[in-house]
Chimera marker file (.cmm) of the C-alpha trace (Angstrom):
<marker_set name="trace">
<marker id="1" x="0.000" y="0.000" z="0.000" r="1" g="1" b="0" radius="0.5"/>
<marker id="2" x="1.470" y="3.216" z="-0.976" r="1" g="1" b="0" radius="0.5"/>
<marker id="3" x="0.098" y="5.954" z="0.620" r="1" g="1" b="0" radius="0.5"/>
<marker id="4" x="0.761" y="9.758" z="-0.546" r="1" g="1" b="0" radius="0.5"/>
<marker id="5" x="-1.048" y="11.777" z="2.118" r="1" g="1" b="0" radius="0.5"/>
<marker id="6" x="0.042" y="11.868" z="5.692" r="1" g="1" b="0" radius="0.5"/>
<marker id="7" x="-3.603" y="12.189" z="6.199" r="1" g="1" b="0" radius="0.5"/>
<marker id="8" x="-4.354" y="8.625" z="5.038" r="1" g="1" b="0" radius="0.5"/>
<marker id="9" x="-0.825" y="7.402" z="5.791" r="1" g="1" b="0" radius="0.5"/>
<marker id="10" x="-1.456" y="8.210" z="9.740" r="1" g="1" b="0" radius="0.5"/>
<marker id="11" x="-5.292" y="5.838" z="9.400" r="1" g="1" b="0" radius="0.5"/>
<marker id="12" x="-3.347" y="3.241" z="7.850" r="1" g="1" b="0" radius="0.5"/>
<marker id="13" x="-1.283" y="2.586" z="10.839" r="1" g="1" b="0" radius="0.5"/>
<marker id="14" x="-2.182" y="0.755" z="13.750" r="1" g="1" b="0" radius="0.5"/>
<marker id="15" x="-2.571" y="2.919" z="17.038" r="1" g="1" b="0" radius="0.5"/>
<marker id="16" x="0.914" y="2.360" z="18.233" r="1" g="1" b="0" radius="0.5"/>
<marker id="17" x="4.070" y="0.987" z="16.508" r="1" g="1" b="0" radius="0.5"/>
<marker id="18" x="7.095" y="2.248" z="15.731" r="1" g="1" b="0" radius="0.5"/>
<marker id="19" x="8.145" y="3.254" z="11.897" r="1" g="1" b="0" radius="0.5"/>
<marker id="20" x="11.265" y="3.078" z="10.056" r="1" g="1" b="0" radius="0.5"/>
<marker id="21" x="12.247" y="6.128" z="7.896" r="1" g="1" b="0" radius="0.5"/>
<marker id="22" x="14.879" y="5.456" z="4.760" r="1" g="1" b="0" radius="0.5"/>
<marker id="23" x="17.263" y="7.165" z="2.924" r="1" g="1" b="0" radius="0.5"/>
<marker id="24" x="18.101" y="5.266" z="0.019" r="1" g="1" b="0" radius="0.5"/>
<marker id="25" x="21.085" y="6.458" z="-1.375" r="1" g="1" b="0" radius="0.5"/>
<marker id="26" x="23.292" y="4.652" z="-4.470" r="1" g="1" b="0" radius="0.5"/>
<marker id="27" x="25.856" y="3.025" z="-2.615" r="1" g="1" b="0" radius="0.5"/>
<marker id="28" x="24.019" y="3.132" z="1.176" r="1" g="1" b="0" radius="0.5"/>
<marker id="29" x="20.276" y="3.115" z="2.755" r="1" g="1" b="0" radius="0.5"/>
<marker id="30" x="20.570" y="5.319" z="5.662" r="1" g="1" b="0" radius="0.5"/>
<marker id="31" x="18.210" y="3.669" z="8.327" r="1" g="1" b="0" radius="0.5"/>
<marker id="32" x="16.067" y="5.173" z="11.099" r="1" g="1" b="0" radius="0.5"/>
<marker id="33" x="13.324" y="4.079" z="13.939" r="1" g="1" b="0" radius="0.5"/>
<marker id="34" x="11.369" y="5.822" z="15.790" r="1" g="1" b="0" radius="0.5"/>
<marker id="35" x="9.737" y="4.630" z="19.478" r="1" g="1" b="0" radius="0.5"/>
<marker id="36" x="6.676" y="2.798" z="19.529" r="1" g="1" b="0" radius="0.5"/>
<marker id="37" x="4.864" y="6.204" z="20.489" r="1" g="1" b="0" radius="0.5"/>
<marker id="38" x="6.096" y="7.892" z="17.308" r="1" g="1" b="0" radius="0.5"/>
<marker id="39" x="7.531" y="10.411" z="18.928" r="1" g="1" b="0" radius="0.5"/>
<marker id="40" x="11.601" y="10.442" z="17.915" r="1" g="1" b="0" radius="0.5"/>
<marker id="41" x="13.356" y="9.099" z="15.328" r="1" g="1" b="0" radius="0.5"/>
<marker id="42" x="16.376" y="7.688" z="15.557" r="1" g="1" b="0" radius="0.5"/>
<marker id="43" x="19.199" y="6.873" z="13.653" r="1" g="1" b="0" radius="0.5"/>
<marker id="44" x="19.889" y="3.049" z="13.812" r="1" g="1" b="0" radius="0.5"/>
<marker id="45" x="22.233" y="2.165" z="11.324" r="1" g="1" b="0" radius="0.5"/>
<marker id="46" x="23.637" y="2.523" z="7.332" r="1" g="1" b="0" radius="0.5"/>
<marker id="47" x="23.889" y="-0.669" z="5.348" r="1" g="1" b="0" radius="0.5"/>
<marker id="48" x="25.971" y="-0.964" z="2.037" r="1" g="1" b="0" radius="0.5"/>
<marker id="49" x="24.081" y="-1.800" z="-0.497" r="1" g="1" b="0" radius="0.5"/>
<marker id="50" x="24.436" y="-4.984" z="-2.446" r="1" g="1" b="0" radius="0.5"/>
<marker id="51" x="21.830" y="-6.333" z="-4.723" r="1" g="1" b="0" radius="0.5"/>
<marker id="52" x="18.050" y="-5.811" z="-4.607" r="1" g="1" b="0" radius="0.5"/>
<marker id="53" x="17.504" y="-8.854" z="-2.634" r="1" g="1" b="0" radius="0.5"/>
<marker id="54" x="20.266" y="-9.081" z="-0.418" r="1" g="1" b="0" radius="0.5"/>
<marker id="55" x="19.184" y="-5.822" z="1.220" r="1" g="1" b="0" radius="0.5"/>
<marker id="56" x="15.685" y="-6.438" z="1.587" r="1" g="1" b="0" radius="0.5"/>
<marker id="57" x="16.665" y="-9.597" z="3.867" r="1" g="1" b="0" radius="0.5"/>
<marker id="58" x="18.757" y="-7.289" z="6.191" r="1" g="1" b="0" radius="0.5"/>
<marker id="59" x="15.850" y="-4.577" z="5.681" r="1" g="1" b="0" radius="0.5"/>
<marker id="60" x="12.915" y="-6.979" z="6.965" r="1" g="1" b="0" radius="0.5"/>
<marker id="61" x="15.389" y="-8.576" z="9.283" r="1" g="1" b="0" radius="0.5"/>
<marker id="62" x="15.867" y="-5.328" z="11.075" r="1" g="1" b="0" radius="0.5"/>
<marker id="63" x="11.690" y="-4.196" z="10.644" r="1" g="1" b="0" radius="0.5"/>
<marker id="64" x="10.598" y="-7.343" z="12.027" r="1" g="1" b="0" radius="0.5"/>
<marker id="65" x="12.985" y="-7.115" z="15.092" r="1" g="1" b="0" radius="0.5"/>
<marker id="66" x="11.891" y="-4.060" z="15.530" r="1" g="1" b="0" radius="0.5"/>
<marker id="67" x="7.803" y="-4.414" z="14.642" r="1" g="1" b="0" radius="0.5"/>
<marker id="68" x="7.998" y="-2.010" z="12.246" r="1" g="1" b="0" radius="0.5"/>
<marker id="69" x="4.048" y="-0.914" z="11.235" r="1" g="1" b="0" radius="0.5"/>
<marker id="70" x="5.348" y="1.675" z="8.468" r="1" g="1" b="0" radius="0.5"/>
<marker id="71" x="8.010" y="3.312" z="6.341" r="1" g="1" b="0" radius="0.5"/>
<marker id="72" x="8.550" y="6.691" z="5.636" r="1" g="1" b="0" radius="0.5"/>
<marker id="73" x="10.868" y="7.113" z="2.622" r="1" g="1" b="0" radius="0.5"/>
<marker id="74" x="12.970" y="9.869" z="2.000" r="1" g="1" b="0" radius="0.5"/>
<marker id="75" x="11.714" y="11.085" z="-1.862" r="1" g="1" b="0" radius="0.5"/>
<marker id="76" x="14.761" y="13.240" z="-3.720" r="1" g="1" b="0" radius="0.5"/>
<marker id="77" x="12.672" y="16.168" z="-5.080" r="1" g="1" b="0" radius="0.5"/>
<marker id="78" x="14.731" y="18.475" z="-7.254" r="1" g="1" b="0" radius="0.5"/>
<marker id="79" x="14.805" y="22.194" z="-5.508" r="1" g="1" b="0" radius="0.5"/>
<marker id="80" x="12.258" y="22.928" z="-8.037" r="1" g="1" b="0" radius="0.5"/>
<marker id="81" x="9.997" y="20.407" z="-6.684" r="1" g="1" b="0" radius="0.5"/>
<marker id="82" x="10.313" y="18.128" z="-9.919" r="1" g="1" b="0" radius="0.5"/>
<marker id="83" x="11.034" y="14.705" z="-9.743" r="1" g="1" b="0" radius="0.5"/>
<marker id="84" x="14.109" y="13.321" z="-11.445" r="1" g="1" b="0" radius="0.5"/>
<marker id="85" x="16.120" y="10.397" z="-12.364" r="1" g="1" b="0" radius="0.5"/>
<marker id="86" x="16.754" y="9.588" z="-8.594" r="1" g="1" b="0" radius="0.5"/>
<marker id="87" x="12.844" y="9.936" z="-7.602" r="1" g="1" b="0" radius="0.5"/>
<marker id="88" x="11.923" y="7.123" z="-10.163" r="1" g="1" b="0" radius="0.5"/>
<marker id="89" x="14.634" y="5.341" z="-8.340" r="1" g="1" b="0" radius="0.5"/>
<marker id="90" x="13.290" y="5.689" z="-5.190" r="1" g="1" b="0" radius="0.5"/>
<marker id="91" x="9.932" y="4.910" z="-5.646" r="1" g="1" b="0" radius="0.5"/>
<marker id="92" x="10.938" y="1.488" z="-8.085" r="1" g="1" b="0" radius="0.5"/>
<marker id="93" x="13.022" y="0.281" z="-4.469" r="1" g="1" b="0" radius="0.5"/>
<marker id="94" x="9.430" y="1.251" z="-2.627" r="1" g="1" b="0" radius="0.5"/>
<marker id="95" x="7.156" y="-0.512" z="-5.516" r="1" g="1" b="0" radius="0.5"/>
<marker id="96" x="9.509" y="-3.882" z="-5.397" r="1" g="1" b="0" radius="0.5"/>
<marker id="97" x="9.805" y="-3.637" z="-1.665" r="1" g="1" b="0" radius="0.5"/>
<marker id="98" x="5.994" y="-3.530" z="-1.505" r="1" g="1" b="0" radius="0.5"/>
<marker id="99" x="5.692" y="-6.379" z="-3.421" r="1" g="1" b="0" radius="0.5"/>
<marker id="100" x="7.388" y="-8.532" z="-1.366" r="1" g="1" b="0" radius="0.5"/>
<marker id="101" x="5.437" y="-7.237" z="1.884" r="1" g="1" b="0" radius="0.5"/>
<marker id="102" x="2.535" y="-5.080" z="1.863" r="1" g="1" b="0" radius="0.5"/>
<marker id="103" x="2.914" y="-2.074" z="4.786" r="1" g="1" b="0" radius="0.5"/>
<marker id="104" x="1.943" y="1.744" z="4.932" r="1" g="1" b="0" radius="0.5"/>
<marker id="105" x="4.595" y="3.864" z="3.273" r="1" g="1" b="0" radius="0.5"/>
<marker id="106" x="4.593" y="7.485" z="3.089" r="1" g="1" b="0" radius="0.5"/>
<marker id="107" x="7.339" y="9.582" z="0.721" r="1" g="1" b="0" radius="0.5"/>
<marker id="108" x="8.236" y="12.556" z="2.655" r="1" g="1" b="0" radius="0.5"/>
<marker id="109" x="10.322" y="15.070" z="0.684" r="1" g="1" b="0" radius="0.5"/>
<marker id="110" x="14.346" y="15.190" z="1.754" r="1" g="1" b="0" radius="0.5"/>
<marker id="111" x="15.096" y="18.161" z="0.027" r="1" g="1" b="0" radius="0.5"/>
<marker id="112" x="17.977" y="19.643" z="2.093" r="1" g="1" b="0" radius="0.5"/>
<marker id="113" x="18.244" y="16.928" z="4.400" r="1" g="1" b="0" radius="0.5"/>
<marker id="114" x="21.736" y="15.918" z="3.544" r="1" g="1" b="0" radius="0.5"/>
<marker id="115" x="22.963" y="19.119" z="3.262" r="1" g="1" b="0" radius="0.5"/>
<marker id="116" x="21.233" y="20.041" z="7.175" r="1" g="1" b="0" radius="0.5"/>
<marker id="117" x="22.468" y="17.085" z="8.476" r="1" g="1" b="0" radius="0.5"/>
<marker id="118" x="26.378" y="18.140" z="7.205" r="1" g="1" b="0" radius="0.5"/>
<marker id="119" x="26.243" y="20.912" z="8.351" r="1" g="1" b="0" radius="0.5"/>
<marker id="120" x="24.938" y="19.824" z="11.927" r="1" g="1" b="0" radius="0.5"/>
<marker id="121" x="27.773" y="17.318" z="11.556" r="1" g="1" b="0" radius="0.5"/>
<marker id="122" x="30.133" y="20.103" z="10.991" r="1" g="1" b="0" radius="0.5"/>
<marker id="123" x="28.889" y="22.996" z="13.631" r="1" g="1" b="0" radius="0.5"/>
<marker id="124" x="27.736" y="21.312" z="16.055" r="1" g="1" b="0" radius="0.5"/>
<marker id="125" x="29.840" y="18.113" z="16.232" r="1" g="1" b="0" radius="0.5"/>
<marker id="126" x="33.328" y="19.091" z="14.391" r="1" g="1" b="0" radius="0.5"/>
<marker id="127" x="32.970" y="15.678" z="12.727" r="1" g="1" b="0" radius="0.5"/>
<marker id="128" x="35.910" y="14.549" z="10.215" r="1" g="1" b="0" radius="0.5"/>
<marker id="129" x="34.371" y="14.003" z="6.423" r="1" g="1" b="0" radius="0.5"/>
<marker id="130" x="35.889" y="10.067" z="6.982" r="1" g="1" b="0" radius="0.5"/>
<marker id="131" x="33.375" y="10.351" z="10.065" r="1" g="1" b="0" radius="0.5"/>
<marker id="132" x="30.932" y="12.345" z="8.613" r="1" g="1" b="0" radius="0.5"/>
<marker id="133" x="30.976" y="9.516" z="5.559" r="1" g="1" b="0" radius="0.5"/>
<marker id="134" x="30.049" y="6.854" z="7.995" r="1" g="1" b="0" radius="0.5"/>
<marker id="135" x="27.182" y="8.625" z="9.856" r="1" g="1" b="0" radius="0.5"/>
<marker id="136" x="25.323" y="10.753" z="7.248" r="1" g="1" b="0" radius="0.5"/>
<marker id="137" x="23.024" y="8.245" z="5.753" r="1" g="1" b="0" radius="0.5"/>
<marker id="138" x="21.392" y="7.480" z="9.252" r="1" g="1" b="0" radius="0.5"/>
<marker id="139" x="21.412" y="10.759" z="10.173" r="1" g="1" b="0" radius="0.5"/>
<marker id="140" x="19.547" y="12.133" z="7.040" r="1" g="1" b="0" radius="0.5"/>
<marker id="141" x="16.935" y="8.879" z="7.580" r="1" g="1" b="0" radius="0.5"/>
<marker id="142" x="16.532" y="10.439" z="11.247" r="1" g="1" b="0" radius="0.5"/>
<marker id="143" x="16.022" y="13.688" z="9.765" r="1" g="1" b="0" radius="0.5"/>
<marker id="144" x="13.131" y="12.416" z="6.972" r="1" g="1" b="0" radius="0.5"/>
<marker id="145" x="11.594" y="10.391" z="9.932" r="1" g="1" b="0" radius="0.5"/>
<marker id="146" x="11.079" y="13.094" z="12.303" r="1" g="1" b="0" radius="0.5"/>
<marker id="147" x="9.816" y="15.292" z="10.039" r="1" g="1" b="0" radius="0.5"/>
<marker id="148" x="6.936" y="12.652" z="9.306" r="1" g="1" b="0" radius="0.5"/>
<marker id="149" x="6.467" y="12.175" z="12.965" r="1" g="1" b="0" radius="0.5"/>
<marker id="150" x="6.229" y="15.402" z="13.583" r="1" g="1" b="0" radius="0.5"/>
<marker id="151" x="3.786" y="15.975" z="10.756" r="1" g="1" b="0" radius="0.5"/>
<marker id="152" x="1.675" y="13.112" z="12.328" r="1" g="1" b="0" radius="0.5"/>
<marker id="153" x="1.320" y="14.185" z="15.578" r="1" g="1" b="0" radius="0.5"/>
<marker id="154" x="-0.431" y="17.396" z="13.609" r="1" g="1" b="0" radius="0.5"/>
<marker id="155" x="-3.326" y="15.043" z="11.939" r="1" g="1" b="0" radius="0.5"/>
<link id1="1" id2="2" r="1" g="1" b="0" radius="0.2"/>
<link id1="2" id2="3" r="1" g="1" b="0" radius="0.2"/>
<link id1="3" id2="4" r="1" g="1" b="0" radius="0.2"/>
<link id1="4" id2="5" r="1" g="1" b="0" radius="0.2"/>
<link id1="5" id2="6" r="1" g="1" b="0" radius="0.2"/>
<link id1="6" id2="7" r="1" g="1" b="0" radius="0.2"/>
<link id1="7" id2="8" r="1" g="1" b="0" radius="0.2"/>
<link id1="8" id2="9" r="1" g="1" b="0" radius="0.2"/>
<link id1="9" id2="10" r="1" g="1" b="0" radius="0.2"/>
<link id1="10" id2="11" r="1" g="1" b="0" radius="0.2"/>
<link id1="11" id2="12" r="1" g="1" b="0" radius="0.2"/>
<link id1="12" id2="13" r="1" g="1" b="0" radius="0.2"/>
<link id1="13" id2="14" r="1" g="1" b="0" radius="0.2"/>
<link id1="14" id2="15" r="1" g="1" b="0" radius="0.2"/>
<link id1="15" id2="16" r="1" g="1" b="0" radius="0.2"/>
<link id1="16" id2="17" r="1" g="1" b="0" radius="0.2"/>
<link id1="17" id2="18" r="1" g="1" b="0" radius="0.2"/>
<link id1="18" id2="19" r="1" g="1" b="0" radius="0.2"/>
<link id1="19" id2="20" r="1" g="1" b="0" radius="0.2"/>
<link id1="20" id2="21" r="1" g="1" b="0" radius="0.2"/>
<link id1="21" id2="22" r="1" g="1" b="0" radius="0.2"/>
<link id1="22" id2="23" r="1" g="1" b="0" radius="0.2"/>
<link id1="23" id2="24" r="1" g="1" b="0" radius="0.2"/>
<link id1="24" id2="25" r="1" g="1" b="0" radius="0.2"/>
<link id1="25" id2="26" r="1" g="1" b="0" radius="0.2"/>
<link id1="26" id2="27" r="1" g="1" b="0" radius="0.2"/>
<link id1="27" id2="28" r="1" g="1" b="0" radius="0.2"/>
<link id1="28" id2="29" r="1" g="1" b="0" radius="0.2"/>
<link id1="29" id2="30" r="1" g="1" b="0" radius="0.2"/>
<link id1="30" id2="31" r="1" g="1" b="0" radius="0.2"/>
<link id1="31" id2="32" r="1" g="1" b="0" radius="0.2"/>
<link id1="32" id2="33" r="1" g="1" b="0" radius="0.2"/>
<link id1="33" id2="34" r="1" g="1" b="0" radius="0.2"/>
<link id1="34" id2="35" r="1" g="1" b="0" radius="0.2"/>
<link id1="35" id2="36" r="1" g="1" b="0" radius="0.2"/>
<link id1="36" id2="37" r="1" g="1" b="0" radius="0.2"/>
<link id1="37" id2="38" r="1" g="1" b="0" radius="0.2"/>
<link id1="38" id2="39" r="1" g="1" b="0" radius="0.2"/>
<link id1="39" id2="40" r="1" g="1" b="0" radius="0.2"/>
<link id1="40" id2="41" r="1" g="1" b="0" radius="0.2"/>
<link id1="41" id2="42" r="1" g="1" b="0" radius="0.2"/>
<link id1="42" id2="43" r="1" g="1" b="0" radius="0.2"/>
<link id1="43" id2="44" r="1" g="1" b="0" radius="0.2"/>
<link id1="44" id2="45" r="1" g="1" b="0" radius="0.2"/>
<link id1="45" id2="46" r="1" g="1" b="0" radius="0.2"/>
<link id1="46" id2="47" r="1" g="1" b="0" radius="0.2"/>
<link id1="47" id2="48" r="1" g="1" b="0" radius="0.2"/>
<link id1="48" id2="49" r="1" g="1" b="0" radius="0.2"/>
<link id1="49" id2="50" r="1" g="1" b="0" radius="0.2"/>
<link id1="50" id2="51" r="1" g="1" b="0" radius="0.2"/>
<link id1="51" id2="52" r="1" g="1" b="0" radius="0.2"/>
<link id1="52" id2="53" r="1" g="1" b="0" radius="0.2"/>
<link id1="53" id2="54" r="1" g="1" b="0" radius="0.2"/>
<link id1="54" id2="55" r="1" g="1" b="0" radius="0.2"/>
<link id1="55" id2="56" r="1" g="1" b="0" radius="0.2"/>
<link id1="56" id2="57" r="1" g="1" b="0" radius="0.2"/>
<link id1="57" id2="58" r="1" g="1" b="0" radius="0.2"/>
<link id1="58" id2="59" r="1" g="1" b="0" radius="0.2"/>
<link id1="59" id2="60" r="1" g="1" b="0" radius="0.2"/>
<link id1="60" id2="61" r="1" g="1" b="0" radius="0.2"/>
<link id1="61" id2="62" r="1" g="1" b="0" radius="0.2"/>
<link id1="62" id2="63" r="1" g="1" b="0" radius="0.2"/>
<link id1="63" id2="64" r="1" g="1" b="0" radius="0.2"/>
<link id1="64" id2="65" r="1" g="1" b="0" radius="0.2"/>
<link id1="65" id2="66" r="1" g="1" b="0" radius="0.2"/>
<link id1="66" id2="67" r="1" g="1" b="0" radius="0.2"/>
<link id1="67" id2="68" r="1" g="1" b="0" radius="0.2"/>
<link id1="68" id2="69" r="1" g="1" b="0" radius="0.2"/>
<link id1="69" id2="70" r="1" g="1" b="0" radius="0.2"/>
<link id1="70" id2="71" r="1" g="1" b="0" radius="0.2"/>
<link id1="71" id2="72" r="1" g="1" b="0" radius="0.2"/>
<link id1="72" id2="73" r="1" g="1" b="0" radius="0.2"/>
<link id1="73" id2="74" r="1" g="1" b="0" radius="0.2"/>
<link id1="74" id2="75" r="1" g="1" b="0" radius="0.2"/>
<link id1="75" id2="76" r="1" g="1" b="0" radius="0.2"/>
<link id1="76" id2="77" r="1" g="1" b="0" radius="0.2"/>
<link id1="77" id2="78" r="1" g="1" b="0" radius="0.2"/>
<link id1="78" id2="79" r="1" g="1" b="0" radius="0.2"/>
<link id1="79" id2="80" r="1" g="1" b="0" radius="0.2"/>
<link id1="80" id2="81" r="1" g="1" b="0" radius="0.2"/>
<link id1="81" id2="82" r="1" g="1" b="0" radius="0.2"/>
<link id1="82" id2="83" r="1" g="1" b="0" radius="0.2"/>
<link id1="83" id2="84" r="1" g="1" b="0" radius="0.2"/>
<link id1="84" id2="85" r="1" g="1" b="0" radius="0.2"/>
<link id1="85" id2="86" r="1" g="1" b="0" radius="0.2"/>
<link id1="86" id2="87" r="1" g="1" b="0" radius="0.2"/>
<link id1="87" id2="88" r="1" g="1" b="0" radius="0.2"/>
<link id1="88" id2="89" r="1" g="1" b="0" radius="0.2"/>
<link id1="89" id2="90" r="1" g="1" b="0" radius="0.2"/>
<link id1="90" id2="91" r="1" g="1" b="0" radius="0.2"/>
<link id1="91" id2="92" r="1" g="1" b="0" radius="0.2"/>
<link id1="92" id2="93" r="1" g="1" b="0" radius="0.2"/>
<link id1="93" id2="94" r="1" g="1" b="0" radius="0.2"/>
<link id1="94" id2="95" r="1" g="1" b="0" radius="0.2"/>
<link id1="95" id2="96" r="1" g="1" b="0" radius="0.2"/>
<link id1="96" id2="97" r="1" g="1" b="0" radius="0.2"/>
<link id1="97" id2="98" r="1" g="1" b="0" radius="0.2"/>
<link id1="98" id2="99" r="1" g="1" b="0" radius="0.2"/>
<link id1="99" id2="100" r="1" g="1" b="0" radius="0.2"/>
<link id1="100" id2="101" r="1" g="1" b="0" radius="0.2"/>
<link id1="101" id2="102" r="1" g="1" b="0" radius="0.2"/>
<link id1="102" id2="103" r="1" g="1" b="0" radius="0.2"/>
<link id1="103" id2="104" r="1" g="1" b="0" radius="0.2"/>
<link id1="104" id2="105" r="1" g="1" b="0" radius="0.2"/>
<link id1="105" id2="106" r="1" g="1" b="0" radius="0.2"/>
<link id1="106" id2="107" r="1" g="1" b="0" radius="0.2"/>
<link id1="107" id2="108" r="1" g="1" b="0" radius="0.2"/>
<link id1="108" id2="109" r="1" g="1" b="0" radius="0.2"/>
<link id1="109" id2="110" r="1" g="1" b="0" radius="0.2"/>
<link id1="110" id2="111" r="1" g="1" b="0" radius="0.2"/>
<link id1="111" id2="112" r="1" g="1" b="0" radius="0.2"/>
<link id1="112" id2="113" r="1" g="1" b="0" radius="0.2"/>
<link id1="113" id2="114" r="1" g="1" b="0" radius="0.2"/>
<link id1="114" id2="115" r="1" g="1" b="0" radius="0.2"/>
<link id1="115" id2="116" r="1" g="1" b="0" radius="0.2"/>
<link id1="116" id2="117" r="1" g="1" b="0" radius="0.2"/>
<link id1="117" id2="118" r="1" g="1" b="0" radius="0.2"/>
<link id1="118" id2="119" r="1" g="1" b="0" radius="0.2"/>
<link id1="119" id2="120" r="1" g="1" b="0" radius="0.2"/>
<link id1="120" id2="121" r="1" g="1" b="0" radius="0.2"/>
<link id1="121" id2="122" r="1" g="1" b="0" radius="0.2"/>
<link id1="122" id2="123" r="1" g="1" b="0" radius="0.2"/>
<link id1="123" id2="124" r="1" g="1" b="0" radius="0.2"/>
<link id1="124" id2="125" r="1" g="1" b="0" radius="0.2"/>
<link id1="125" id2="126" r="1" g="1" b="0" radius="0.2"/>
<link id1="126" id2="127" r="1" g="1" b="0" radius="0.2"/>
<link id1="127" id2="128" r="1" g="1" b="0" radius="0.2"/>
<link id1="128" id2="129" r="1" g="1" b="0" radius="0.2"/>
<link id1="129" id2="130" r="1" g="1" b="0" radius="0.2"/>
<link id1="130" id2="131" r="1" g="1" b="0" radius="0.2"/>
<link id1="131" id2="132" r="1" g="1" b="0" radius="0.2"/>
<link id1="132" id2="133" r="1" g="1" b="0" radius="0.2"/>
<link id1="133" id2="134" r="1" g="1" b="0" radius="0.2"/>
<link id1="134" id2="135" r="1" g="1" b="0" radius="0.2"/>
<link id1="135" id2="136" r="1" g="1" b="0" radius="0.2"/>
<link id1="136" id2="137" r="1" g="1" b="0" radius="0.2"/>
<link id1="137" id2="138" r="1" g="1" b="0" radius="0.2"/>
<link id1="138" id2="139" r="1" g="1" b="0" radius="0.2"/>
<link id1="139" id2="140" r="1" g="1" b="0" radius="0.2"/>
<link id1="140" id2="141" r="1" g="1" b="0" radius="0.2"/>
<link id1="141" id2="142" r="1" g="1" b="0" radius="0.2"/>
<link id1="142" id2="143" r="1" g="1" b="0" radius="0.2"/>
<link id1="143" id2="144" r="1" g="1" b="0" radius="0.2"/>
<link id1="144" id2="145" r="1" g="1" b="0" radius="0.2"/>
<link id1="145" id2="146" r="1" g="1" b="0" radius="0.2"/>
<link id1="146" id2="147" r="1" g="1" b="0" radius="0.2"/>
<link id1="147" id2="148" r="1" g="1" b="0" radius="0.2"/>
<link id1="148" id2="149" r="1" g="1" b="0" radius="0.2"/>
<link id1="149" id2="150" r="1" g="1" b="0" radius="0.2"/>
<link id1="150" id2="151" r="1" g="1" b="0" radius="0.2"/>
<link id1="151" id2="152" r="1" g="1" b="0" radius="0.2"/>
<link id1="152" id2="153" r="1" g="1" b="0" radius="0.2"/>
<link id1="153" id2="154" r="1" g="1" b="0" radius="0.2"/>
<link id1="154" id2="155" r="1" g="1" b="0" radius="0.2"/>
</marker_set>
């Protein structure tokens, strides 16, 4: 079930449960959770990608330890709010992944969300790029999941 509007997103899931927000990068998916409450989102951990298969096993591995009851995936808008290349990417993972196991899933818009994470990596942390190489991914998933939560607790 893809869902599009938080509005229908948020009556799709069950009452409590925590949900997984993804940044799905080339080379990486950047991997959050948030508590059962939906209140913060985390970030959990980055996994290398590999082929399509091989990291859906480590992704339901992870959801099902967890009791995941959604996804929020980040959705690579151009600034001009177009999609591109790397949207059509996105949402073929989502499609394939849905296939295989049938959840709510909500694209949230990661404009910027590298680039804030970065730079929080930079100011606030003074974090080395090797460092910043090994952490961004998550962080950026955190980022796209809290936004959604936050959204939530607003319907």
């Amino acid at each position: 079930m893809v869902v599009l509007l938080h509005e229908d997103f948020a009556t799709a899931l069950p009452r409590t449960g925590a949900l997984a927000g993804l940044d799905l990068g080339e080379k990486t998916i950047g991997i959050a959770v948030s508590d059962a409450l939906r209140t913060v989102g985390s970030p959990l951990e980055t996994l290398r990608r590999t082929k399509f298969t091989a990291d859906l096993e480590k992704l339901f591995a992870i959801m099902d330890h967890r009791a995941i009851a959604g996804l929020v995936i980040g959705l690579p808008l151009n600034m001009d709010g177009t999609e591109g290349p790397r949207c059509q990417s996105v949402r073929a993972f989502a499609r394939n992944l849905l296939q295989r196991r049938e959840l709510p899933l909500l694209f949230w818009d990661e404009r910027l969300s590298t680039a804030a994470v970065t730079r929080m990596m930079i100011e606030e942390h003074d974090l080395t790029r090797k460092r910043q190489g090994e952490t961004v991914d998550k962080l950026a998933a955190a980022w796209i999941l809290q936004g959604a939560l936050d959204r939530l607790r607003r319907t």
